[in-house]
N, C-alpha and C positions, 0 to 999 in steps of 0.2 A: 504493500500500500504506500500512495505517495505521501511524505513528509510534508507538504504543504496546507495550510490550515483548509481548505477546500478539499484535500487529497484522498478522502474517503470513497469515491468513486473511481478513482485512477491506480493502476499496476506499475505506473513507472513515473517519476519525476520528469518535470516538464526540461526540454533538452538548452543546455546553456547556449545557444542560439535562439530558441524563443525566447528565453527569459531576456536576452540583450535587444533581441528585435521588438519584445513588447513594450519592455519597463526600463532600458537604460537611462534614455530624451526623458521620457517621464517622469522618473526618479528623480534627476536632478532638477527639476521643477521643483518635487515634491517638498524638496528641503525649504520651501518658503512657506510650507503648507503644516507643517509640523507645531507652531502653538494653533493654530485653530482647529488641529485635529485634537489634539490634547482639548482641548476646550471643551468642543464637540463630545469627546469622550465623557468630561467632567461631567457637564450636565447630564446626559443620558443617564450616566451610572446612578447619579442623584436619584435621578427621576425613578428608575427602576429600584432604588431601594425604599424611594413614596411610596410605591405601587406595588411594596411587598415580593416581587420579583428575585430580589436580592437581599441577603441577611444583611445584619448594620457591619458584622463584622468584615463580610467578603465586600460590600461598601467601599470600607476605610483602608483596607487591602490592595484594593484597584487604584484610591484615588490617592494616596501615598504613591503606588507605583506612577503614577500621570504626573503627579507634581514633579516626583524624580528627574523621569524624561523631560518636563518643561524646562530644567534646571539645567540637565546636562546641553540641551539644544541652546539655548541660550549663553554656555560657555564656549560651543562650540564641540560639545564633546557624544550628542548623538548621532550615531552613523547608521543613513540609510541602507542594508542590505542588498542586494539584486537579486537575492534569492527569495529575499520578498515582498519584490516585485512592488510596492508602493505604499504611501506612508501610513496607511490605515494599516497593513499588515507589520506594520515595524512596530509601530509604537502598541500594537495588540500582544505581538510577540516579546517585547521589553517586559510588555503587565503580566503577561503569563509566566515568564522566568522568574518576575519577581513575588506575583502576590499567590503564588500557585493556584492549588484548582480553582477556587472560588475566582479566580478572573475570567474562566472560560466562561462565567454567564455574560459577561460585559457586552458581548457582542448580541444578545437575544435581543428580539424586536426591531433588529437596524441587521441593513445592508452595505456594504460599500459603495453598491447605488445612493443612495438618501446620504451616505457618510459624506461622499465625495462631493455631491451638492452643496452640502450643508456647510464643508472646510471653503469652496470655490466661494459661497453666496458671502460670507462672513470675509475674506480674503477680498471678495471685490469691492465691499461698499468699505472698507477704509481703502482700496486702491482706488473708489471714486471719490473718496472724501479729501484726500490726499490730492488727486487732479483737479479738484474742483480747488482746494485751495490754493495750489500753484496759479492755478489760472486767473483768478482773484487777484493776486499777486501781480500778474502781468499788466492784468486790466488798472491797475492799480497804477504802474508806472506806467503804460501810457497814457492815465488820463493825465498825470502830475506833467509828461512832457509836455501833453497836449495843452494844459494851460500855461506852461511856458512860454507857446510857440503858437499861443492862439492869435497873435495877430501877424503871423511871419506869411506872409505871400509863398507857395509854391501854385505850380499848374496841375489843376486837374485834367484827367485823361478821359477819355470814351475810342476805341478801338486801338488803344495804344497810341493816340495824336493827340495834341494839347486840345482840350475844348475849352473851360472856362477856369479863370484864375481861381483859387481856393485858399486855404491856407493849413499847416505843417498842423497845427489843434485841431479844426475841421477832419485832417486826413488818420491824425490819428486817434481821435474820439469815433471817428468810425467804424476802424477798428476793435476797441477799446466795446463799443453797441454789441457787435456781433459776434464777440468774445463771452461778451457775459450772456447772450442765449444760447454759447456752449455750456457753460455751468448751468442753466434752469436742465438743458437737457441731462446732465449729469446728475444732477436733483430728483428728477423723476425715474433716470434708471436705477439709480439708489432704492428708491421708495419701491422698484419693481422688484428688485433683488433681495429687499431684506425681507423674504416670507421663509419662514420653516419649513424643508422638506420633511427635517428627521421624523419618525413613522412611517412614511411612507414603503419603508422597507425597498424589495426590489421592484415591486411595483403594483402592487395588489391592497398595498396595507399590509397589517398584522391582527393575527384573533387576541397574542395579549391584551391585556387591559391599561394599556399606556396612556399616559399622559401628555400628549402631544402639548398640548398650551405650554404646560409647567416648561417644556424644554425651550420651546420659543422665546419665554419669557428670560428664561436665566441665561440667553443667548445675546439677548437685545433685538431679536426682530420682532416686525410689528402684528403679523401676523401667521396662522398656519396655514400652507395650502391644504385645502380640502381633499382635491383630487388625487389621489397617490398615483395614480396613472401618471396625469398631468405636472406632478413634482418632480419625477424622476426624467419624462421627456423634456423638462422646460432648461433641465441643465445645461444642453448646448443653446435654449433658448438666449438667455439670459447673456452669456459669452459673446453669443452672436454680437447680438445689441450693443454691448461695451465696446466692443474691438470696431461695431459701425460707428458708436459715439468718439470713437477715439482716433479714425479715418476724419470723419467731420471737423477734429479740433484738431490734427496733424494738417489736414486740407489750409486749412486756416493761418496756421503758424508759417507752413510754407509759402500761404500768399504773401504773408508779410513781408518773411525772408525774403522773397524773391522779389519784391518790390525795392527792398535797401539795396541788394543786389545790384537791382536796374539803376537805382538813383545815384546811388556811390560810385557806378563808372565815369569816365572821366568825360564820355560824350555828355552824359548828364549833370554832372556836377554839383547835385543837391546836397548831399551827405557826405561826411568824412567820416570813414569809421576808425573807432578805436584804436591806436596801435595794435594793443593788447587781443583785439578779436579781428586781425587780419594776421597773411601768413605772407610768405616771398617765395620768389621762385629759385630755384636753381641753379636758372642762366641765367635771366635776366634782374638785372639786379636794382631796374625802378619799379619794379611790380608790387601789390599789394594789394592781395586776394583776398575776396569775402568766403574764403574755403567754408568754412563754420556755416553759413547762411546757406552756401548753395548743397551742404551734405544736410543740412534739414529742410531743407524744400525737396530733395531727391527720399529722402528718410517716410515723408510724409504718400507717397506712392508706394513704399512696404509697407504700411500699413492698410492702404487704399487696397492691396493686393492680397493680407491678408482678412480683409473683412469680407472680399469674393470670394474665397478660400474656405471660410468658417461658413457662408452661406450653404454653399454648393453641398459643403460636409451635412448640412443641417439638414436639405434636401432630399439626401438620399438613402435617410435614414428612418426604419418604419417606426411606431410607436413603442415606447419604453428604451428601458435602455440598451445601448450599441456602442461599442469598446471605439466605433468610430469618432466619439465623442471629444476621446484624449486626445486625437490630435489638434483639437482648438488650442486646448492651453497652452501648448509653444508661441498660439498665434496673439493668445492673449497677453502673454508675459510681456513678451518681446514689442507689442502695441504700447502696454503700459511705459516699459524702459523707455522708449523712444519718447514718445509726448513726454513723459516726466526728464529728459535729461532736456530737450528741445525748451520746456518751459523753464527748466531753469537757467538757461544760458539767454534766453532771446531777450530777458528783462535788463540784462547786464549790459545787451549789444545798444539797446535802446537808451540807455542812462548815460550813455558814452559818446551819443552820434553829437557830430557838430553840423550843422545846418548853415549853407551859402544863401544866403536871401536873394542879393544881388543876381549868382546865377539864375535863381529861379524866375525874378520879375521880368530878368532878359531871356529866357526862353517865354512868358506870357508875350512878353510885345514881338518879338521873332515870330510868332508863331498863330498872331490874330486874335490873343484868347478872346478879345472884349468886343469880339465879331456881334456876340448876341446880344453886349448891351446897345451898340449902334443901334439894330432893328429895332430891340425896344425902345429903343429913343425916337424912330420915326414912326414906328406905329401907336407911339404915343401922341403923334401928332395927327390922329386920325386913319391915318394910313393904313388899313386891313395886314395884319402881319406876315401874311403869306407874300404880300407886296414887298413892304420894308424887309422882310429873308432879303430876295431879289435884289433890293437897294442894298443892305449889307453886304451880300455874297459879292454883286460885279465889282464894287468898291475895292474889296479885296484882292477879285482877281486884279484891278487895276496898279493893287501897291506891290502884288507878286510881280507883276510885269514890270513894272518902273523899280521893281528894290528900294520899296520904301515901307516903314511903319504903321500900323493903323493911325499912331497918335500924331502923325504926320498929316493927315487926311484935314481939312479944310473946310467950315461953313458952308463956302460956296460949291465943295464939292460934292455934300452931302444934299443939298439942296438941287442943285444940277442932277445929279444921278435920280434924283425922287423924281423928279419931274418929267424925266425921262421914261423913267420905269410905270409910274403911277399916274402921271398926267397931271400931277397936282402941285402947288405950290406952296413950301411950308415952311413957318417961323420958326430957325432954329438959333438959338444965341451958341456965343462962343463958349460962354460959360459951362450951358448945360453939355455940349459938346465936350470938351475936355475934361469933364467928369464922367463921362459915361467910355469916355479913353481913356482915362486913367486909371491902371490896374488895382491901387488901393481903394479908391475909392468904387470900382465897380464890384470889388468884395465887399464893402460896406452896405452899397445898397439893396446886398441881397439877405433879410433880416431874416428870412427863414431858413437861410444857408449858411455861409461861412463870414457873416456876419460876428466880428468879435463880442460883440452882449451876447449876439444867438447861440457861439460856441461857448460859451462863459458857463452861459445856461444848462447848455448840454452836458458839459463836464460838471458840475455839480447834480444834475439829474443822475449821470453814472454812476458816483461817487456814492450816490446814497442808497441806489441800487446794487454796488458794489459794498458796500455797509452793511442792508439785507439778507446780501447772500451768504457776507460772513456771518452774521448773526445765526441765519438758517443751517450753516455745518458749523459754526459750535455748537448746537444744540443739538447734532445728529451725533456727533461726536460725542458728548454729553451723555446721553443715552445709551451709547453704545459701551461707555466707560463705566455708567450705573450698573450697568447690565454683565458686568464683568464683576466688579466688588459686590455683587448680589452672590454671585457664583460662588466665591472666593470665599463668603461668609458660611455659604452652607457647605460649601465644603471644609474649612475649617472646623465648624462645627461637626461634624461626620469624623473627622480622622481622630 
């Protein structure tokens, strides 16, 4: 009979090639997995000595043996096995050497299915609670830039060509917006993740008489799933979704990235980055590469590739559980590392940049940005705007042909080309003309836009939305930390 705690059916141990093709990758996963299987173990055991299950003495026996392993993992000094094959079976096998027979009940009523669940669900909402705060963090420092820099002119883009002037606070409060509805979506896969599988066993349930709440409770999640079908299939649910939500905030980080990128080259001239977060080349020795930026913009399509990856897996797999499952978790670890080194590096790269204003107002007049306050300047004079376009646009093509400025352009030329175009003849002063050329002041007039009060506004709107959210994970956190010294008490009391 085989030596393996499942080995009851089997005449031969399983051959040190499966065991390395099943459980090697996984294993060393596992080692991250090892206090929340502890954990998991603590309360169940608990639970089961409630519920009469288990005497107080084989109890006290098992959860001394857990504390042990907690202790030794924590020095550094418990070693996962390959012989078996992952960390539910290691740390089962530690309590059985230690607390003898009475640890073999520890496993009744629970599966490896419902185990493995139960250490991943627990393992991801502090890995979402942990990115939601990094991210917070981020959001955090660009909105500080952004009011630094809320009145610094740069150009905004639409298909990669200048369209209208903007400003460095405007560009990156925008960011800074769609940053923090990364975090609400990481809020709500938290809230999806923290349900209790444990009972559900492999996937039928269990006829003992368990207490499924009681373990949820001394867990910190909010609640238990019902359906044990549905518990033990939702585990690559669950993965899925994190490794999508963490595609979405790598998507994001790499837009960034690759916007300093484009800004910091020398055709563009907006940005100066950091000594400290560029690199040199080899040969050429006036270089000064955004290396860091352009490996987390490339970083952010591993991840994009593992969230098709985990899908497809998810796909093809029928109801309950399928060993197919495990291969997410590489997808997810490795999802996690990335966005978590990515956010800790891009807030550093952003505290550092130096910003050329000058460049930038010279690429708005190079480039036409204040094309469209022109038309609203003559469709303000009645002029249907479809018209005034027309009168802007030929105007333009005219200062491309002569190599000349918009802010160059002339009363009389504007009024000429109107009358031209429109048939009509119309009052325009010099005044409101070279305000409406004028790059700052055509940021100004747009109060719903990059408008310095408008941006002011906005940055304080984030701010206290970015306040919110921290408020909302300390109190997840909070709960999750009660829900631990609840643990801790009753098992103390027990041993």
């Amino acid at each position: 009979m085989s030596k393996m705690l499942w080995g009851g059916r089997f005449s031969k141990e399983p051959s040190r090639h499966v065991l390395e093709y099943n459980s090697r990758e996984n294993l060393a996963l596992d080692e991250q997995l090892v206090p929340y299987d502890v954990e998991g173990s603590k309360a169940h055991v608990v639970m089961l000595g409630e519920c009469k299950i288990m005497e107080k003495e084989e109890v006290a026996g098992v959860l001394r043996a857990l504390v042990e392993a907690e202790k030794l993992w924590r020095e550094g000094k418990f070693e996962l096995k390959l012989e078996n094959e992952d960390v539910h079976l290691n740390v089962e096998k530690f309590v059985l050497a230690k607390a003898g027979s009475g640890a073999a009940k520890m496993h009744t009523a629970r599966s490896r299915n419902d185990q493995v669940s139960v250490d991943l669900r627990m393992f991801l909402r502090d890995a979402l609670n942990e990115t939601a705060e990094k991210t917070i963090a981020l959001v955090n420092v660009l909105v500080e830039t952004a009011g630094e820099n809320a009145e610094v002119i740069m150009p905004g883009y639409t298909h990669t060509r200048v369209a209208q002037p903007v400003t460095v606070g405007f560009w990156l409060s925008a960011h800074a917006a769609s940053l923090l509805r990364e975090v609400e979506k990481l809020e709500q896969a938290h809230a999806r993740a923290n349900t209790s599988p444990l009972g559900a066993c492999a996937l039928a349930g269990t006829s003992w008489k368990i207490d499924r709440k009681l373990t949820a409770e001394l867990l910190g999640f909010d609640t238990v799933q019902e359906n044990a079908l549905d518990a033990i299939d939702s585990r690559n649910e669950f993965e899925v979704e994190a490794i999508g939500l963490l595609a979405s905030l790598s998507a994001k980080l790499g837009k960034i990235a690759g916007e300093i990128v484009l800004f910091s080259g020398s055709e563009f001239g907006f940005v100066e980055l950091g000594d400290e977060h560029a690199t040199g080349s080899s040969i050429m020795p006036q270089k000064k590469n955004p290396d860091c930026l352009e490996i987390m913009r490339a970083r952010a399509n591993r991840i994009a590739g593992n969230f098709v990856a985990a899908l497809a897996i998810q796909k093809e797999t029928i109801s309950g559980y399928n060993s197919d499952f495990q291969e997410t978790k590489p997808m997810l670890f490795e999802s996690l590392e990335i966005v978590g080194s990515s956010l800790e590096l891009l807030p550093e790269v952003v505290k550092a940049m130096k910003f050329n204003e000058g460049r930038m107002i010279e690429v708005c007049e190079e480039n036409f940005a204040c094309a469209t306050e022109l038309a609203d300047l003559v469709a303000r004079k009645g002029i249907p705007f479809r018209k005034a376009h027309e009168v802007a646009g030929s105007i333009v093509r005219e200062c491309v042909e002569k190599k000349k400025k918009l802010g160059e352009v002339s009363v009389k030329q504007v009024k000429e080309k109107t009358k031209a175009v429109a048939g009509v003849e119309i009052n325009v002063g010099e005044g409101e003309l070279a305000s409406a050329l004028d790059v700052s002041k055509s940021v100004q007039a747009h109060e719903n836009g990059p408008n310095s009060n408008n941006v002011k506004k906005i940055i304080a709107g984030l701010k206290k939305q970015a306040g919110e959210k921290g408020k909302n994970l300390e109190a997840r956190i909070e709960k999750i930390g009660k829900a631990k010294e609840k643990l801790e008490r009753r098992v103390e009391a027990l041993l």
